[in-house]
C-alpha positions, 0 to 999 in steps of 0.5 A, spaced: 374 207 605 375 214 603 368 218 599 368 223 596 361 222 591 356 219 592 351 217 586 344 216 587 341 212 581 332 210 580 329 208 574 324 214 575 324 221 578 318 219 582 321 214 586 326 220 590 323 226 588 320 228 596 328 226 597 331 231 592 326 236 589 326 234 583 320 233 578 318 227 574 320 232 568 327 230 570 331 227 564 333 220 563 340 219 563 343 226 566 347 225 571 346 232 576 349 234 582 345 235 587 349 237 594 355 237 598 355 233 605 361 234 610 365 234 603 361 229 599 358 230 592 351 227 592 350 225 585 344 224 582 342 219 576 335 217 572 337 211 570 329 210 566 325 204 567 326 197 565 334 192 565 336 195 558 336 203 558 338 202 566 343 199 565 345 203 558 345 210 563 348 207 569 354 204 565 355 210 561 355 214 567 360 210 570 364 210 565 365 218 565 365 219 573 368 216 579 364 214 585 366 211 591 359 208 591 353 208 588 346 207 592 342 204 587 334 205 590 326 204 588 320 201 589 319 193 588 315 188 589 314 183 595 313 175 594 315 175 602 309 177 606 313 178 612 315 185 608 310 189 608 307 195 604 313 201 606 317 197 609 325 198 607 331 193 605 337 192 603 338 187 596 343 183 597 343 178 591 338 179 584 339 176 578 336 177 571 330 171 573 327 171 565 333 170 562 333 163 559 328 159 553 322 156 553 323 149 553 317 146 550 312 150 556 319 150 560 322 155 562 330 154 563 336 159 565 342 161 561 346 157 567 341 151 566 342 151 558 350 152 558 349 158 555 352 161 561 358 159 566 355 160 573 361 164 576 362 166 570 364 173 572 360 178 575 355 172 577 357 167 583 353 160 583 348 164 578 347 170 582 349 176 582 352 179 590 353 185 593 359 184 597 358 192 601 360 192 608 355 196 607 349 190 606 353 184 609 354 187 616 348 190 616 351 196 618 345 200 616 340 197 620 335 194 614 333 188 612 337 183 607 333 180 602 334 177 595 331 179 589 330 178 582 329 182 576 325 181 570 322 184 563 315 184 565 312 186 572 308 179 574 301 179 575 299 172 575 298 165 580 302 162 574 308 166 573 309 167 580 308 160 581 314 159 576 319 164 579 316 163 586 319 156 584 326 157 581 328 163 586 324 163 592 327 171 592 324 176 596 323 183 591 322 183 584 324 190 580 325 191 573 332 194 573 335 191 579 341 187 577 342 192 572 345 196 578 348 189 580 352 187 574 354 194 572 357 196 578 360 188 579 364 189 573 366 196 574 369 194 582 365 199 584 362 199 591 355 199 591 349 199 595 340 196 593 335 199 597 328 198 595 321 200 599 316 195 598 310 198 593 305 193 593 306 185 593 307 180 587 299 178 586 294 178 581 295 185 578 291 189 583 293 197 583 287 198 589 292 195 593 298 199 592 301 204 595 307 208 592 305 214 595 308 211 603 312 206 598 317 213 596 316 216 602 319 211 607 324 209 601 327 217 601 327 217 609 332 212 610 336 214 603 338 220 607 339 217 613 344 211 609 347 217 605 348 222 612 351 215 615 356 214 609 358 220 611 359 221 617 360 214 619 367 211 618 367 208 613 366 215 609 372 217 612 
């Protein structure tokens, strides 16, 4: 595969300013130009917070300009407790895990309800999977976990106990499978790499840490962008 752009895209400037200078004045939706490396054009794109507007700018974005891939990246939240505060992986498989109705105190997806065909296309069994070489080989040398994507950040013993349940994933973001699904159904190649913030628990910001969170989560982007480039798989 020969890469001649890369975009780069969070729900924040903050998630990625150590790595590309910029504020959190930076405007949603722009897509901006941020270097060259080796012949490659490193773009850069504020999708903003939560599956809707995310996915609206990242569409759009695509839509206007072709990438040879699209690293989606961030922070998350962690139900697995071997991943600890900081620690970096690879998503391969996410899903809209809120999407359904609430049946008289039980919550059922779209796939359970036949609202929604399992394989229906961008899903496969209910999921939405990334078939990069870049996440199935392992080829950057980061963990692969699943994720899920919900409207609201859970922050309670029954609600993780729900999800917990029907999903047994390892992260929870906001906008995650949006970068999923836009990128499925455009065919364009494309990696998720979060950083793990704070684990999925009663809602406690004292036990967070963003700060190492971002920090970790901007050095091994860099490290995956250096080795698109200069690997042969960017070549």
């Amino acid at each position: 595969m020969t890469v001649q752009s890369i975009l780069i895209v969070s729900a924040t400037a903050s998630e990625i300013a150590p790595l590309v200078g910029l504020s959190s004045n930076v405007l949603e939706g722009r897509c901006v130009l941020l270097s060259e490396r080796g012949g490659v054009a490193i773009w850069y794109l504020v999708a903003g917070v939560g599956a809707a507007p995310y996915a609206y700018n990242l569409g759009r974005t695509l839509a206007g300009k072709s990438f040879e891939l699209v690293i989606g990246v961030g922070i998350a939240g962690s139900y697995n407790p071997h991943l600890r505060l900081g620690s970096v992986v690879a998503v391969g498989s996410d899903t809209f895990a809120d999407y359904g109705v609430d049946d008289k105190g039980r919550f059922r997806s779209l796939f359970q309800i036949g609202l929604l065909d399992a394989d229906f296309k961008p899903y496969t069994n209910g999921v939405l999977v990334c078939s990069s070489p870049l996440c199935v080989s392992s080829a950057i040398g980061l963990p692969v976990v699943s994720g899920i994507t919900v409207a609201s950040a859970t922050g309670s013993h029954e609600r993780i106990g729900l999800l917990s349940e029907l999903y047994s994933a390892d992260t929870e973001t906001m906008e995650g499978a949006s970068l999923f699904y836009c990128c499925l159904m455009e065919g364009v190649p494309f990696l998720s790499v979060r950083s793990v913030s704070n684990r999925v628990e009663p809602r406690d910001r004292n036990r967070w840490d963003i700060p190492l969170a971002v920090n970790n989560l901007c050095v091994e982007v860099l490290r995956i962008v250096d080795y698109v480039v200069g690997n042969s798989l960017g070549k």
